[in-house]
C-alpha positions in Angstrom: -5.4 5.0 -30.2 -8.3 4.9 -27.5 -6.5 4.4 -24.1 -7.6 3.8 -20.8 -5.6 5.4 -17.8 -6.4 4.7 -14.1 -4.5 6.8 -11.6 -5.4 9.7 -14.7 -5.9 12.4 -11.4 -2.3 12.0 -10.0 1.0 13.4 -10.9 1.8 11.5 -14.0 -1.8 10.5 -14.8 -2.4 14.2 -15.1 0.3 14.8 -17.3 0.1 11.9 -19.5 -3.4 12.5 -20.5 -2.0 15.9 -21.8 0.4 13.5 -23.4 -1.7 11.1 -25.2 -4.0 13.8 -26.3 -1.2 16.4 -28.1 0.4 12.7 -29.6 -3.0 12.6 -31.0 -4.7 9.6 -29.0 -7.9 9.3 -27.3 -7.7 9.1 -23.6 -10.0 7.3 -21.6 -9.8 7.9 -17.6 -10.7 5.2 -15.4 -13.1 6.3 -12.2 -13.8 6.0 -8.5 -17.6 6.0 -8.6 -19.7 8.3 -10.9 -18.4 8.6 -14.5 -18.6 12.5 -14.9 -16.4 13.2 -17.6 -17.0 11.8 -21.3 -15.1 8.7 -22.1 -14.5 7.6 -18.5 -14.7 4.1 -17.2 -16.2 3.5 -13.4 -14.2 0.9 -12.0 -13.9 0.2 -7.8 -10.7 -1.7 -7.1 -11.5 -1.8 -3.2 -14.5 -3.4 -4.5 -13.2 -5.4 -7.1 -15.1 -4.2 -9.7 -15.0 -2.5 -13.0 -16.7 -1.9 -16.3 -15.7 -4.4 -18.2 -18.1 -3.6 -21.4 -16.1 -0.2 -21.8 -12.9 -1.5 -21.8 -14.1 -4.0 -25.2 -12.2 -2.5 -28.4 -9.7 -0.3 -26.9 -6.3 -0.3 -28.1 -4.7 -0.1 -25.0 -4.2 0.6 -21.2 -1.8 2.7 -19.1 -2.0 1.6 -15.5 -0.6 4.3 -12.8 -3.5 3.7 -9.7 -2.2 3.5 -6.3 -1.7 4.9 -2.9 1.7 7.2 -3.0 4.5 5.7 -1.3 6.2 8.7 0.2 2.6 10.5 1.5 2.2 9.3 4.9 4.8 7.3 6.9 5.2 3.7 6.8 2.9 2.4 9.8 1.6 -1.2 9.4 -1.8 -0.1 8.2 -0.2 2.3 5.7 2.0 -0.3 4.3 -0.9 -2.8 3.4 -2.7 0.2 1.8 0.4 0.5 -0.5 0.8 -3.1 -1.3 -2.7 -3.8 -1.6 -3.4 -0.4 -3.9 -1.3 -2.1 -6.4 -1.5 -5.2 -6.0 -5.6 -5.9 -5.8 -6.0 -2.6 -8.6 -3.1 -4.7 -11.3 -4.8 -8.0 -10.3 -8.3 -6.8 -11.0 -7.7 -4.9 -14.3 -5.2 -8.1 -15.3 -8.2 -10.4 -14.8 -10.5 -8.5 -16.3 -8.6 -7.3 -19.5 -7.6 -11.5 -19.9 -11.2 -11.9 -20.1 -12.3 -9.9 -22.8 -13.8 -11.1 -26.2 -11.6 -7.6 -28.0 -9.1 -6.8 -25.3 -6.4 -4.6 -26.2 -2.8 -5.1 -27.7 -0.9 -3.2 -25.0 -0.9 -3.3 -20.8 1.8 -0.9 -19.8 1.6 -1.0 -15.9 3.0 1.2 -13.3 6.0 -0.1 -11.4 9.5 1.2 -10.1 13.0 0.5 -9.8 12.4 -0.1 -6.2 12.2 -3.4 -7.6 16.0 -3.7 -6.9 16.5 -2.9 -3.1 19.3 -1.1 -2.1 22.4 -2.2 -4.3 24.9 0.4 -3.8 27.2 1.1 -6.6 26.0 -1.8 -9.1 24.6 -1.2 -12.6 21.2 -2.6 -12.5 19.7 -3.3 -15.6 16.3 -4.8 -16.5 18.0 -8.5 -16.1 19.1 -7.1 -12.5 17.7 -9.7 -9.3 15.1 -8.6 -7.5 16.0 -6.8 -3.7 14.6 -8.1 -0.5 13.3 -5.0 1.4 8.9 -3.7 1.6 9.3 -1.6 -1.4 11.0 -4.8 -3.4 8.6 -6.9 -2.1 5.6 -4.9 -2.7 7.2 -4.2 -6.4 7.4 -7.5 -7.4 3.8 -8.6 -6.1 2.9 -5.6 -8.1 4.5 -7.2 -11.4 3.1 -10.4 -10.9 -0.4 -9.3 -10.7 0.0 -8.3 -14.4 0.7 -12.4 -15.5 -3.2 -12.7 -16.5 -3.0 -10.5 -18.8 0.1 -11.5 -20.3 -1.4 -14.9 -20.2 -3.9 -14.4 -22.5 -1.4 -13.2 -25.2 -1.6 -9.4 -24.3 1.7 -7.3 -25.2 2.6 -6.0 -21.0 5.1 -3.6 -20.5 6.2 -3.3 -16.5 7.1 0.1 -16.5 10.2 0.5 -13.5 10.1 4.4 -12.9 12.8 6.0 -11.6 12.3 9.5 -9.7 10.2 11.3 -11.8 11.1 15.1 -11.6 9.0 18.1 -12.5 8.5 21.1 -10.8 4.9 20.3 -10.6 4.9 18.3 -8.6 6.4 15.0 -6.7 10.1 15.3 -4.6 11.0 18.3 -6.8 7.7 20.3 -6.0 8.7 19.9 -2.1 12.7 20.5 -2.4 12.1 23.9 -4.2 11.2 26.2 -1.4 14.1 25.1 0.6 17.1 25.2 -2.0 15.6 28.9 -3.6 16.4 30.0 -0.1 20.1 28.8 -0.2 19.1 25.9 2.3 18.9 22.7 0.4 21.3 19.9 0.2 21.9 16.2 0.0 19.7 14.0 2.0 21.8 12.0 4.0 25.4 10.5 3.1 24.4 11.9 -0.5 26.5 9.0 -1.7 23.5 6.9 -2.5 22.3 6.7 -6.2 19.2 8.2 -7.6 17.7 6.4 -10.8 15.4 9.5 -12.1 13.4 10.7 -14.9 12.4 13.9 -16.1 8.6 14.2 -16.7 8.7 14.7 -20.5 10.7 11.7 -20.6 8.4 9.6 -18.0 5.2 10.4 -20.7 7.8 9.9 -23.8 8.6 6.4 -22.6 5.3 5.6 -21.8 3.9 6.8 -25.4 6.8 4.9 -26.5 5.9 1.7 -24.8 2.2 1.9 -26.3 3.7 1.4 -30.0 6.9 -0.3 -30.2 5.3 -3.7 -30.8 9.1 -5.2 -29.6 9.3 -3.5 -26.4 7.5 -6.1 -23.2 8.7 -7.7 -19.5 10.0 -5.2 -17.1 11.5 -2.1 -18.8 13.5 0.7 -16.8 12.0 4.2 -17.0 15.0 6.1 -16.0 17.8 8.6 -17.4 20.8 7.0 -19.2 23.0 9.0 -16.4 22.3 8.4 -12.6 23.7 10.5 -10.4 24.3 10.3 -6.4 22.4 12.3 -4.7 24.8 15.0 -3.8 25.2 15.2 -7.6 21.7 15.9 -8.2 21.3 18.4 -5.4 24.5 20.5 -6.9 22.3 20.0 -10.2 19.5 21.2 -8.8 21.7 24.1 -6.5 23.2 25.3 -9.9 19.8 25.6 -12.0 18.2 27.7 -9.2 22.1 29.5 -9.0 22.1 28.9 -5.3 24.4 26.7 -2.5 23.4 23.2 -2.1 25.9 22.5 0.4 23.7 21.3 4.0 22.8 18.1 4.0 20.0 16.5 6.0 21.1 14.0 8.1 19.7 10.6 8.1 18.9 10.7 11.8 16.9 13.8 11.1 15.1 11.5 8.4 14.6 9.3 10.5 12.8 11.0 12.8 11.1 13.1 10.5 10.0 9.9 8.7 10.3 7.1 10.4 13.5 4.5 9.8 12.4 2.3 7.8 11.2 4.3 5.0 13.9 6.9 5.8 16.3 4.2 5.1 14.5 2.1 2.1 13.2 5.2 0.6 15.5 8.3 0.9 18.8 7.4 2.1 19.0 4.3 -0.2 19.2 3.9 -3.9 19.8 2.0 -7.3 22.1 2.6 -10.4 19.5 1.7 -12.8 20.1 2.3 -16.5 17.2 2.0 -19.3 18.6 -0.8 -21.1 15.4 -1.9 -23.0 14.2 1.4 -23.6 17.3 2.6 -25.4 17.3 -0.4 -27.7 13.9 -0.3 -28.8 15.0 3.1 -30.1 13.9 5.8 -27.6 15.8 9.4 -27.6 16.0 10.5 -24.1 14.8 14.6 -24.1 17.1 15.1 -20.6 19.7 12.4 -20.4 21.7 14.6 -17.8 20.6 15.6 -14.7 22.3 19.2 -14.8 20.8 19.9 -18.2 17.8 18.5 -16.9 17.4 21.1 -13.8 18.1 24.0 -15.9 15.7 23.6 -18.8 12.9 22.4 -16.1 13.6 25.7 -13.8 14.1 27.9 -16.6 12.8 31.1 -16.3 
């Protein structure tokens, strides 16, 4: 399959073109001003515009573009960069994939189970409502800027991420130094829930979503088997066989981070379970968070 990727520089864009192209597919990476490698596609989505010819005949697109939500903390200005690096980058390739004469079969967009809010110990499935915090709000906007495509009769897949962990990068990459040295632990109550994924399971479902001709809507990319967060940090303790016993507190977050995204981000969570995923007939690779750890950290 020829595939377009935006966000193909960042931590799962990266991966997944390794993905796509050991599954056999042909990647092709959309770019931020000159095309320099072979196959890419310029597009601008502060500008609003893209290169609509090379998109014609491809068989599908993996949308992952858009400012990280934990880089910088949550001022005004940094909030409208995250909403609108989704929202104006989903609309414009929506549009503009709708509008083409051979568009292709699959959209699977970029989204996250922030899409629930905070829901403490409930079982959220794909079916779950919606939350009513920024990152719920900004989620759903994000969805809804897909509907053109869907519209003109293209197969969308709303892909709700969980925590993607790898030691390459992401939360994982910035927890490591910290528990080697015996000094990680919970952040906050650790009581909250943690929906994550590991990284071969993040590019699995994705690959999966580009061919199971059943699988569209919203779709939770996320390990059968949440755990709290204490849970995780002991799996993550165990792996690197050291304590994970001091937690940070959430006033500590708070400061360090701001409150609201302290609160909405770190110190909050969701129970979600991949539901559609699991009944379309996907094999989770790391299903358990402890099993997980170990063969990530191995060696």
């Amino acid at each position: 399959m020829d595939v377009a990727v935006s966000g193909s520089h960042g931590f799962i864009g990266s991966a997944l073109l390794q993905g796509l192209t050991a599954a056999g597919h042909r990647p092709r990476p959309l770019v931020r001003g000159q095309v320099g490698a072979e196959g890419g596609i310029a597009w601008d989505p502060e500008g609003g515009t893209i290169d609509a010819a090379a998109l014609e005949g491809l068989d599908a697109v993996v949308h992952l573009a858009g400012v990280g939500i934990g880089d910088k903390r949550w001022t005004p200005e940094q909030k409208e960069r995250i909403r609108g690096s989704r929202v104006k980058g989903t609309a414009l390739l929506a549009r503009t994939l709708a509008g083409l004469v051979s568009p292709p079969r699959v959209l699977v967009s970029g989204s996250a189970v922030g899409y629930y809010g905070d829901r403490g110990d409930e079982i959220l499935t794909e079916d779950s409502s919606p939350g009513d915090d920024f990152l719920a709000e900004v989620v759903r906007a994000w969805e809804d800027a897909t509907a053109p495509a869907a519209d003109a009769g293209i197969r969308v897949v709303r892909l709700r991420s969980g925590i993607v962990q790898s030691p390459d990068g992401g939360v994982l990459k910035k927890q490591l130094p910290l528990f080697k040295l015996g000094l990680g632990g919970p952040l906050g109550s650790g009581r909250q829930w943690v929906s994550w994924v590991s990284m071969d399971d993040e590019i699995g479902a994705i690959l999966h979503a580009l061919t199971a001709e059943d699988l569209a809507g919203p779709v939770n990319a996320t390990a059968p088997q949440p755990v709290t967060g204490a849970a995780l940090a002991k799996a993550l303790g165990k792996a690197l066989h050291r304590p994970a016993v001091l937690p940070v507190p959430r006033a500590v977050l708070r400061v360090v981070l701001g409150r609201q995204m302290a609160d909405e981000m770190v110190t909050s969570g969701q129970r979600a379970v991949p539901a559609r995923l699991q009944a379309s007939g996907y094999s989770f690779r790391h299903p358990e968070a402890e099993a997980a750890m170990a063969a990530m950290l191995r060696g």
